[in-house]
C-alpha positions as CSV (number, residue, x, y, z in Angstrom):
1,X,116.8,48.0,84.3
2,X,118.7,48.4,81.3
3,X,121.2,51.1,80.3
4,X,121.6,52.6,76.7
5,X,124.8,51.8,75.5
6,X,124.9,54.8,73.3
7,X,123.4,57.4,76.0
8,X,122.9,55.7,78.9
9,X,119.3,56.5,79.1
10,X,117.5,54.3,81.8
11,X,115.1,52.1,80.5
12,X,112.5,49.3,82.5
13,X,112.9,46.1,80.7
14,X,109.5,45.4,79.8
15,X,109.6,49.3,77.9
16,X,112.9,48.5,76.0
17,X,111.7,44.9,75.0
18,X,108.3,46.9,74.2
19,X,110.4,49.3,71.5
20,X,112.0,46.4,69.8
21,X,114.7,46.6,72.0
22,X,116.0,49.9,71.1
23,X,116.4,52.9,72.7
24,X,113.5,55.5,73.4
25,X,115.7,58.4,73.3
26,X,114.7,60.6,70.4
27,X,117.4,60.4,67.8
28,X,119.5,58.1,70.1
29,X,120.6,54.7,67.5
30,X,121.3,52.3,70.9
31,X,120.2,48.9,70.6
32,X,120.4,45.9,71.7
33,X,119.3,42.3,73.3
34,X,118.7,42.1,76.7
35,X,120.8,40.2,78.3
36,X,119.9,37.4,81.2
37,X,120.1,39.0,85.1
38,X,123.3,37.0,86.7
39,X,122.5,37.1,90.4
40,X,126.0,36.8,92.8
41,X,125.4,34.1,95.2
42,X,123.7,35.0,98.7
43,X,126.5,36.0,101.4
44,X,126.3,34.3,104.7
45,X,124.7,36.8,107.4
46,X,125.4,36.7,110.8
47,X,122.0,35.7,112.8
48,X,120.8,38.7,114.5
49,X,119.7,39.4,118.0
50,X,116.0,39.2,117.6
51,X,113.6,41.0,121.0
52,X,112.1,37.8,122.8
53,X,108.8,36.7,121.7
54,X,109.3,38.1,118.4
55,X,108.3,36.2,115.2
56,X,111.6,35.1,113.0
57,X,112.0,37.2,109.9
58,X,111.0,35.6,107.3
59,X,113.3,34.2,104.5
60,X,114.5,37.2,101.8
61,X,112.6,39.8,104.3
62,X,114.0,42.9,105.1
63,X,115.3,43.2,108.9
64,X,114.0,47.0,108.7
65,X,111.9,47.6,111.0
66,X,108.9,50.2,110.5
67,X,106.9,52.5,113.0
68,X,103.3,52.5,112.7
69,X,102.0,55.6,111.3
70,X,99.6,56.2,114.6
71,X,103.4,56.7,116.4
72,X,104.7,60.4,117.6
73,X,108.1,60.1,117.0
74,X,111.1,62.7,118.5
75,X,111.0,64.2,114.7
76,X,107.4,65.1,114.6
77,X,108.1,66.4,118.1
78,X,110.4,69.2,117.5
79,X,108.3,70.0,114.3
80,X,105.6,71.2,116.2
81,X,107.6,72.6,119.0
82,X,109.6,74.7,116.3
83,X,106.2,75.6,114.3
84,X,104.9,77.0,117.7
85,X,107.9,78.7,118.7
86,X,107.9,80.2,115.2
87,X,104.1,81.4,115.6
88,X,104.9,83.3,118.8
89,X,107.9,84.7,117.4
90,X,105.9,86.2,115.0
91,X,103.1,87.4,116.6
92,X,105.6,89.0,119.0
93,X,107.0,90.7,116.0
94,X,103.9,92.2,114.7
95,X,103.3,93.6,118.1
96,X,106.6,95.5,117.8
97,X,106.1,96.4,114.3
98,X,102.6,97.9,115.5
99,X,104.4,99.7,118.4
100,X,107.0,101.4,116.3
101,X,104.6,102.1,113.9
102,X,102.1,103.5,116.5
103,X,105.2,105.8,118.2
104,X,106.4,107.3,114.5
105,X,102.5,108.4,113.7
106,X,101.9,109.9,117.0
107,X,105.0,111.2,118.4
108,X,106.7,112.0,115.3
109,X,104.1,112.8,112.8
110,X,101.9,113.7,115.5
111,X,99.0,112.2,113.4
112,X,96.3,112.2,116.1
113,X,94.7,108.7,115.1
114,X,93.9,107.7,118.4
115,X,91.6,109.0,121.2
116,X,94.1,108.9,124.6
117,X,91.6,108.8,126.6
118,X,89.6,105.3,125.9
119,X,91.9,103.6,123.5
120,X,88.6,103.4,121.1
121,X,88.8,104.8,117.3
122,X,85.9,106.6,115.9
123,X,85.3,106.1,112.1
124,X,87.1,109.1,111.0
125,X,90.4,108.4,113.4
126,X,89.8,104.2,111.9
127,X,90.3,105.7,108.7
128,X,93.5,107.9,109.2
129,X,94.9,105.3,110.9
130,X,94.4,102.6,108.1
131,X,96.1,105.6,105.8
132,X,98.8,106.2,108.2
133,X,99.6,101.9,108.4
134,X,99.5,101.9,104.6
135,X,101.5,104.8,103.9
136,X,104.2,103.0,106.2
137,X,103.8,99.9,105.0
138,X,104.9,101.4,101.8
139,X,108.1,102.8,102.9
140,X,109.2,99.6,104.4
């Protein structure tokens, strides 16, 4: 990477050797030569406990190591535990939100959308009581 002196604008090397090693700021002046990379010399690390059977890292490799992406880890887990605790939380919502909205039309508005009988709307009561669940979902 190199820095801007004038604005500290992040450039690769290959872009600011690209621009005649200047600046690709717009209106910035910066220039300058790229200097040569001084590396510090490696530091001694300790030799770490590797599992038996395992193949040595090789030389300049990172020690990270990295699940495969078929894995389920704890993470993905809880995601889907939360996401499905989420859903019926929801769903039990709506119920109540249908319930109070059900007990405010009949009991309070006494808007008879409903046969008490059967449970089963005919087309006129499906239609009052579409009207009655827009007209509250208007006040709310």
């Amino acid at each position: 990477m190199v820095v801007c002196p004038e604005d500290a604008t992040r450039h690769h090397t290959a872009c600011w050797q690209a621009n005649g090693n200047r600046c690709t700021a717009y209106g910035c002046t910066g220039a300058g030569q790229v200097a040569p990379a001084v590396m510090p010399p490696p530091r001694r690390q300790r030799a770490a406990r590797q599992p038996v059977g395992a193949a040595p890292p090789a030389r300049g490799a990172s020690k990270v190591r990295v699940m495969p992406a078929t894995s389920f880890s704890w993470a993905q887990g809880c995601l889907v535990l939360s996401i499905a605790i989420a859903i019926v939380l929801c769903s039990v919502g709506c119920f109540g939100l249908w319930a109070i909205a059900d007990y405010i039309a009949v009991h309070i508005l006494h808007w008879p959308y409903r046969d008490g009988v059967s449970g089963l709307l005919s087309p006129p009561q499906l239609i009052a009581a579409a009207t009655a669940a827009f007209a509250l979902l208007r006040l709310l």
